[in-house]
C-alpha positions in Angstrom: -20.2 7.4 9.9 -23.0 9.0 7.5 -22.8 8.2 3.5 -21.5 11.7 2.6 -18.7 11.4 5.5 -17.1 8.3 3.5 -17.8 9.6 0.2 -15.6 12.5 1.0 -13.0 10.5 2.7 -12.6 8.6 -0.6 -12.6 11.1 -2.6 -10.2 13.4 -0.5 -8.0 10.7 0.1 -7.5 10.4 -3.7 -4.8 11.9 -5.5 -5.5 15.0 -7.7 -6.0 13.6 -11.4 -7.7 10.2 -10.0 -10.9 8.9 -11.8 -13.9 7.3 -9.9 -17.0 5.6 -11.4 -20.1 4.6 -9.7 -18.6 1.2 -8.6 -16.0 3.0 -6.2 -18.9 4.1 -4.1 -21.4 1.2 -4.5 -20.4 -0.4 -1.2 -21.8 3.1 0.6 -25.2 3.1 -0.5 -27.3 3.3 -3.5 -26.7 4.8 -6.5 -29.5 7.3 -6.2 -28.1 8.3 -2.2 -24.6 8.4 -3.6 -25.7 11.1 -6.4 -27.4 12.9 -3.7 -24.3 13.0 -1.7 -22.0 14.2 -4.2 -24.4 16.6 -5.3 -24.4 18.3 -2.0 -20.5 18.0 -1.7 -20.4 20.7 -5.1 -23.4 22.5 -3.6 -21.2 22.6 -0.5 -18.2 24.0 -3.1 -16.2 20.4 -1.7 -16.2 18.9 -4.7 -15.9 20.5 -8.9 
């Protein structure tokens, strides 16, 4: 599964109102590929 595939299974698994901070992703990469994947998830318009 690629970085950005779990990133948005976290996130869309997570109940509207829910807060994450770096740590919640730290087991899927690094912090600067984690950025990059959430970046492209609000390019994408996945993610606010």
């Amino acid at each position: 599964m690629t970085r950005r595939r779990t990133i948005e299974e976290l996130l869309f698994e997570a109940q509207p109102g829910d807060v994450f901070v770096p740590a919640d992703f730290a087991e899927t990469g690094s912090a600067d590929s984690v950025r990059k994947a959430l970046s492209r998830l609000v390019s994408a318009g996945k993610l606010e």
